[in-house]
N, C-alpha and C positions, 0 to 999 in steps of 0.2 A: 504493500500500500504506500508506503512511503516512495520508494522509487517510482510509482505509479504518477505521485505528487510532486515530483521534482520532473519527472519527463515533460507533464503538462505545464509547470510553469517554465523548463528550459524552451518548448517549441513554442509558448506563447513571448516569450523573450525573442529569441533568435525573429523570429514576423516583428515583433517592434523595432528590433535592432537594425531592420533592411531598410525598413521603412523610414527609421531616424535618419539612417545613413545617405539613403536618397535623396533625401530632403534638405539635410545639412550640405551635401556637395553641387545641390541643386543652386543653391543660394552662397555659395563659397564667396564670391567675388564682396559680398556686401557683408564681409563677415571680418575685414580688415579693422588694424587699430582697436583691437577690443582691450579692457580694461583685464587683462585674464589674472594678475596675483591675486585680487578680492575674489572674482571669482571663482578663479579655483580653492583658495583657501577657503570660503566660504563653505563648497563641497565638501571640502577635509569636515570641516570642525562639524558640521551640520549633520553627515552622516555619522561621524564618531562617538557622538551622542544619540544618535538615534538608536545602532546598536547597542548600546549601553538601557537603551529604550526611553532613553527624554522626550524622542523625535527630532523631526528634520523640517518636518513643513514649518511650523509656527518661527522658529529661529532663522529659517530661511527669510519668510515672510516680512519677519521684522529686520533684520540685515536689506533688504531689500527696497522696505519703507523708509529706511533711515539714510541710508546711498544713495535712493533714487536713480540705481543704475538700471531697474528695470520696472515697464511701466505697470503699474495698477493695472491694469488690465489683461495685461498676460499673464500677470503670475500665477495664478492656479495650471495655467498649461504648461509653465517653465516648471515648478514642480512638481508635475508629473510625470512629465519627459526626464529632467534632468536628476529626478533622484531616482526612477526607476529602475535604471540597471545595479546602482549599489544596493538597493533596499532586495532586489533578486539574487544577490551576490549575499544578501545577511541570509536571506530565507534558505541558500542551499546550503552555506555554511551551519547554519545550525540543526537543518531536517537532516546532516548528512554526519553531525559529532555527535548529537544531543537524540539521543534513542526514546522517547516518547512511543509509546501504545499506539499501534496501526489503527486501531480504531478510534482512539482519542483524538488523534493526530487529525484522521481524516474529516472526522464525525464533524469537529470544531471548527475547521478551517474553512471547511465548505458552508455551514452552519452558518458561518460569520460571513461568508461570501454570498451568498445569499438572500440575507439580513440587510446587507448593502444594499442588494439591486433592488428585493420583491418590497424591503423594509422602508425606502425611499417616500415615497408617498405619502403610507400613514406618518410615518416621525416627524419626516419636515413639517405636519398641520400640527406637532403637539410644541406647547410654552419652552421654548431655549433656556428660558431663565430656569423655569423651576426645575427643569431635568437637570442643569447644571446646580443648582443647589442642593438636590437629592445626591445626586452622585458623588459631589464634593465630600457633601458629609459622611455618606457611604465608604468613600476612599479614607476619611480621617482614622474612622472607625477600625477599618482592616488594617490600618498605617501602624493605629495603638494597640490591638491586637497584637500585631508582628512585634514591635517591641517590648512588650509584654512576655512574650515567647523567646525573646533574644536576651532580655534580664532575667531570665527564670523564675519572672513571676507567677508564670501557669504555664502548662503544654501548650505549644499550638504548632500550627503549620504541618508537614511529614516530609518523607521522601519518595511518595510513588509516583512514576512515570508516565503513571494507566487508569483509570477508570470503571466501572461496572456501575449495574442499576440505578440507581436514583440519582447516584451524583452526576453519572455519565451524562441521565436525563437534563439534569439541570445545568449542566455544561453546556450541553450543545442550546438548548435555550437562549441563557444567557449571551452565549456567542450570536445568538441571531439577534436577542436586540442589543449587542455592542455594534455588530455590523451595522446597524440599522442607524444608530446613532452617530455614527460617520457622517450621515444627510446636512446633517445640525453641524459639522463643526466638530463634536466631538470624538476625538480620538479611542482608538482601540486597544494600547500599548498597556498604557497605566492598568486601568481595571479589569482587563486580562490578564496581569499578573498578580493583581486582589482576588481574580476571581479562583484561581488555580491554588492559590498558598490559601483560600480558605475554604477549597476541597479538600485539601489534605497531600498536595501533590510536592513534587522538590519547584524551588522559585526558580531554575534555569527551566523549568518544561514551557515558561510560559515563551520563553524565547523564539523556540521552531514554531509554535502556531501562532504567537501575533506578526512575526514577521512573514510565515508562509500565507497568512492570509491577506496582509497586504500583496503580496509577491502573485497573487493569482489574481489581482483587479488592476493592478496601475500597468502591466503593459497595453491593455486593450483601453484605460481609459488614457495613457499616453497618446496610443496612433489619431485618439481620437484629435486630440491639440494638434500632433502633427497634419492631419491630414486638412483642416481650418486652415494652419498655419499662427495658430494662436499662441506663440509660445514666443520667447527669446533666445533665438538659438545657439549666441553667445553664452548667454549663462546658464542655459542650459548645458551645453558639453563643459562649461567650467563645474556646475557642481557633478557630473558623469566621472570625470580624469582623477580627480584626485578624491574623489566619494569615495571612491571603490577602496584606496587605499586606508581612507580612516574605517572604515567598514571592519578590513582585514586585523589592522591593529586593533579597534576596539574589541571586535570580536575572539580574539587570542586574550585579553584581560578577560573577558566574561569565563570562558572556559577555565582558567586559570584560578582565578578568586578560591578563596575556602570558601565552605558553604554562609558559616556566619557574617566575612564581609557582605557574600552574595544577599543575604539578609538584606544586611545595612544598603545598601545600595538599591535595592526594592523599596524598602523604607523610604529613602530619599527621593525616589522617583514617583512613589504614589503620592507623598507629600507634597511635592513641588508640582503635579498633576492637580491636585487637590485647590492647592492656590491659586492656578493657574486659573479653575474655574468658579473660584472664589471673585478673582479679579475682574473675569468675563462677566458677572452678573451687574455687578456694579461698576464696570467701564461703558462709558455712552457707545453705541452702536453706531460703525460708521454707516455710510450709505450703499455698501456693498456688498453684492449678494454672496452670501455665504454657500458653496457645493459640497458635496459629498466627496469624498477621493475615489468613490469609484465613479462619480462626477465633476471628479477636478476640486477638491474642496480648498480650502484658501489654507485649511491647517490640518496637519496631521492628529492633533491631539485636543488643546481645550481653548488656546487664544481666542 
């Protein structure tokens, strides 16, 4: 099953990857004089932390706001395009070290892909705010749980890799409306890794299936940008070039960690998740429509 899942997100790569490259050599001439050390560095740090699981989009977004090297208007296609093949590069990296339960693996992934497309619809008509307040506090909660569990003040957390009945159930569930809530703005990363350490599983499972379930929506919503031509195709190949490499480094630290930094470092991530959508509630809403990532969303996570 696994190799099942990594075949179909390498052929749905390699189609976007022809497609990028046609397109990029198509328009080469107007592609002179670009600004490429932000950009590429941008790539680095942007994806280094997403492996890590912070995200890419929202940090991208704001780098991008703040430079104004690319316009408002493309950016949801430039990070689609442009972090697509490293965010593919974390998803085979970890479906391919990190041994999670064939059926977990799958059930979830798909679940959460799914949730994106079919889940579209209904989510975008439901209150942003109060979802984001729900779930904030939801995140806090699993945040002090885990540390809780890390001071030995009580059990919590485990180490299994896999799944069965009820919780399976509620896994895959819950992955459909994480997926779904992608629509909104909000990211999959964070509370798939809450959602996993309070089934009982080890905190690197959640690695392979939040990243493979991005890794199975952004090439097909990539071509989509490419084929409009809505994208930046400068910053796009600068966060592609050196993505990939903060990808590989951060991803050799995840592996690496003791379990208990790996803790700490969940902890940190749900927490600063958490804020994030804390901040989202009560920051004024600009005038821009907010997408899904499997329709081009502005953020991977919660900005």
């Amino acid at each position: 099953m696994r190799y099942f899942l990594i075949a179909i997100i390498s052929l749905s790569t390699l189609i976007f990857l022809l497609s990028f490259l046609k397109d990029f050599f198509g328009q080469r001439r107007n592609l002179s004089k670009a600004p490429w050390p932000p950009l590429m560095g941008m790539g680095f740090v942007a994806n280094f932390f997403d492996t890590l699981g912070i995200g890419s989009f929202a940090t991208t977004t704001s780098f991008y706001k703040f430079t104004k090297l690319v316009h408002d208007r493309v950016i949801p296609g430039t990070l689609n395009v442009g972090h697509c093949l490293p965010t593919v590069v974390e998803a085979l990296i970890f479906l391919t070290v990190v041994k999670v339960a064939p059926v977990t693996l799958f059930s979830m992934m798909v679940s959460a892909t799914l949730g994106a497309v079919l889940g579209a619809g209904i989510v975008s008509k439901m209150p942003v705010r109060n979802i984001r307040l729900g779930l904030g506090g939801a995140l806090i909660l699993v945040a002090l749980a885990m540390l809780a569990g890390i001071l030995n003040l009580f059990p919590s957390g485990g180490n299994a890799f896999g799944l069965t009945g009820i919780k399976l159930v509620v896994a895959v569930t819950v992955s459909f409306v994480l997926g779904s809530l992608m629509t909104i703005g909000i990211g999959l990363y964070a509370p798939c890794m809450a959602l996993v350490y309070a089934l009982g599983m080890h905190p690197i499972a959640a690695f392979p299936i939040m990243a493979g379930s991005c890794a199975l929506l952004m090439p097909w919503a990539g071509m989509r940008f490419i084929k409009t031509g809505a994208y930046d195709r400068k910053a796009a190949l600068g966060l592609t070039s050196l993505g990939i490499v903060g990808v590989f480094i951060a991803a050799f630290l995840v592996k690496s960690l003791p379990l208990t930094i790996l803790k700490w470092v969940v902890v940190v991530v749900i927490l600063y998740t958490s804020s994030m959508m804390f901040r989202s509630v009560f920051k004024k809403e600009e005038a821009v429509p907010v997408e899904s990532k499997a329709e081009a969303a502005l953020e991977r996570f919660n900005v």
